[in-house]
C-alpha positions in Angstrom: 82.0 60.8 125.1 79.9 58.5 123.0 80.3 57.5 119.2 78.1 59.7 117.8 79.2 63.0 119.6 83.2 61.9 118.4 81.2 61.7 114.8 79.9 64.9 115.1 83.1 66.6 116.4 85.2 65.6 112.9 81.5 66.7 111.4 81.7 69.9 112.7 86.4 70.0 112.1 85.6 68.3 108.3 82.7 71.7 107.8 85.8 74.7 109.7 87.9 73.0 107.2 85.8 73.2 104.0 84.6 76.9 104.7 88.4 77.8 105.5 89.0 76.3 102.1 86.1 77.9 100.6 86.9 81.3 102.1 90.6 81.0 100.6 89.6 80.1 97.1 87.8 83.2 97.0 90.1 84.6 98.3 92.6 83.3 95.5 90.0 84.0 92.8 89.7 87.8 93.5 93.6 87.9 93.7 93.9 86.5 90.3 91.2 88.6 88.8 93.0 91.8 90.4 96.4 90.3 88.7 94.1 89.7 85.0 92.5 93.7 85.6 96.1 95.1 85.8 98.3 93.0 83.1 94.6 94.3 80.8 95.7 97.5 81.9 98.9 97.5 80.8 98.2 96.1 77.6 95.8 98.5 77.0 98.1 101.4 77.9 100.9 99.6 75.4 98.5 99.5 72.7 97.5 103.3 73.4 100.8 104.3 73.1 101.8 102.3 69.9 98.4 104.8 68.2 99.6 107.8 69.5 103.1 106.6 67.9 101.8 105.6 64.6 99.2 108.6 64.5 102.2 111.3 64.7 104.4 109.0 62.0 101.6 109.5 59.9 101.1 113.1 60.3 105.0 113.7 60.4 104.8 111.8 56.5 102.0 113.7 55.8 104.4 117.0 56.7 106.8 115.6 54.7 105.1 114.9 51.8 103.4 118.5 51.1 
């Protein structure tokens, strides 16, 4: 085995080891995004339900009022 095949042996390790990295950030990305879509989700729902509250105080004053 000569110099430059050993050189392009790590080559070939350093680029399994940069697309394995690549392919896990990705990985990591879409896992956070997932994580971002369903705390949204929940907020969202909160909110919703906080309206629906306040809409049926207002019509229950309302009520009360006439």
């Amino acid at each position: 085995m000569n110099l430059n095949s050993k050189t392009e042996g790590r080559n070939d390790m350093n680029l399994m080891y940069e697309s394995l990295a690549r392919a896990q950030m990705t990985e990591r990305l879409g896992e956070a995004q997932q994580l971002r879509r369903g705390h949204q989700l929940a907020v969202a729902r909160r909110m919703s339900r906080k309206a629906e509250q306040a809409a049926q105080n207002a019509r229950l004053a309302l009520a009360r009022a006439l």
